[in-house]
C-alpha positions as CSV (number, residue, x, y, z in Angstrom):
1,X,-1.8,-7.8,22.0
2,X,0.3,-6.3,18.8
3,X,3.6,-6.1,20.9
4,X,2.8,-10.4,21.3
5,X,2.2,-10.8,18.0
6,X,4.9,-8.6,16.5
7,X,7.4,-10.9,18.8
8,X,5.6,-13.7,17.7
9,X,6.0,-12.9,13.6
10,X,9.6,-13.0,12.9
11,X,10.5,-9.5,11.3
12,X,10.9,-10.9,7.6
13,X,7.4,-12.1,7.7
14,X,6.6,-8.8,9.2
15,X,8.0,-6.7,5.8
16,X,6.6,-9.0,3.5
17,X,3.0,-8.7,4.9
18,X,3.1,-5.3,4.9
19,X,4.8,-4.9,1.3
20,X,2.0,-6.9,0.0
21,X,-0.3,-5.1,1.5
22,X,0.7,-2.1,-0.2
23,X,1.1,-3.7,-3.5
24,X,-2.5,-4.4,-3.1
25,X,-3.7,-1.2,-2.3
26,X,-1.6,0.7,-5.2
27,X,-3.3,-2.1,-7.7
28,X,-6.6,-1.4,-6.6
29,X,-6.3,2.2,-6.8
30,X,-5.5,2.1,-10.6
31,X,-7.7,-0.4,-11.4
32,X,-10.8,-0.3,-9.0
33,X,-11.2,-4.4,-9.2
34,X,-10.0,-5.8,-5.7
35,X,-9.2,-9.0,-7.3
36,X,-6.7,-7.4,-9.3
37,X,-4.8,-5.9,-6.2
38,X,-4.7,-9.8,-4.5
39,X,-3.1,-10.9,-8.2
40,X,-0.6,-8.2,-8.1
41,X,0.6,-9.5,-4.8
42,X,0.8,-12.7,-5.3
43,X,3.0,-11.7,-8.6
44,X,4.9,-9.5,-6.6
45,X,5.9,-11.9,-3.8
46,X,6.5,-15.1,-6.7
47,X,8.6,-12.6,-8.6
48,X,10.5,-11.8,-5.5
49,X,11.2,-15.1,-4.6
50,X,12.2,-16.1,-8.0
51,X,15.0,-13.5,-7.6
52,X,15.8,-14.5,-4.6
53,X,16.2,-18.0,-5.9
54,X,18.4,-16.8,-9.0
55,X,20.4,-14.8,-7.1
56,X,22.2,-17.6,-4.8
57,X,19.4,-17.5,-2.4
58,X,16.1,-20.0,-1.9
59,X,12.3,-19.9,-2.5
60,X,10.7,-19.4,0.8
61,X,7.1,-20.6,1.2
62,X,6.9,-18.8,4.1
63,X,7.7,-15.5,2.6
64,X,5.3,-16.1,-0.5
65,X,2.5,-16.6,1.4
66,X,3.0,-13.1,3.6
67,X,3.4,-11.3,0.9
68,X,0.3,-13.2,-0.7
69,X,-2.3,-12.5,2.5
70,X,-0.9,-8.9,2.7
71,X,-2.9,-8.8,-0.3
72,X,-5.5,-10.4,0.3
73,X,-6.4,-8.7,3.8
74,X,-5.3,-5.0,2.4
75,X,-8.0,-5.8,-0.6
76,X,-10.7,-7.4,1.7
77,X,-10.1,-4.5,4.0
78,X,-10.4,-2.1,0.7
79,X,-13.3,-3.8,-1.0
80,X,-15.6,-3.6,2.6
């Protein structure tokens, strides 16, 4: 199932989960509020693709919003 889904997910996609995820979890750790390690991602990833953007490059959605539910399932999985 994970071998279909990781062929599925383009690699990109992929990183920025995973980076958001861990974003999450380091947020949470030093502030014990799991709402706290979702806000930190979704800074992270907006941040990101603001420099992305500056830097000859384009906002992607798409990358925002992996970054943004690596957060938000790292913190659910953290807060259960």
């Amino acid at each position: 199932m994970w071998s279909r889904i990781a062929t599925l997910v383009p690699l990109d996609k992929q990183a920025h989960f995973w980076a958001g995820g861990c974003i999450a979890l380091v947020a949470v750790h030093f502030a014990s509020l799991y709402v706290v390690g979702v806000l930190a991602a979704i800074f992270a990833g907006f941040v990101k693709e603001m420099i992305d953007e500056n830097t000859g490059g384009s906002f992607d959605p798409f990358d925002f919003m992996a970054t943004m539910a690596g957060g938000i399932v790292f913190s659910v999985i953290v807060w259960l």
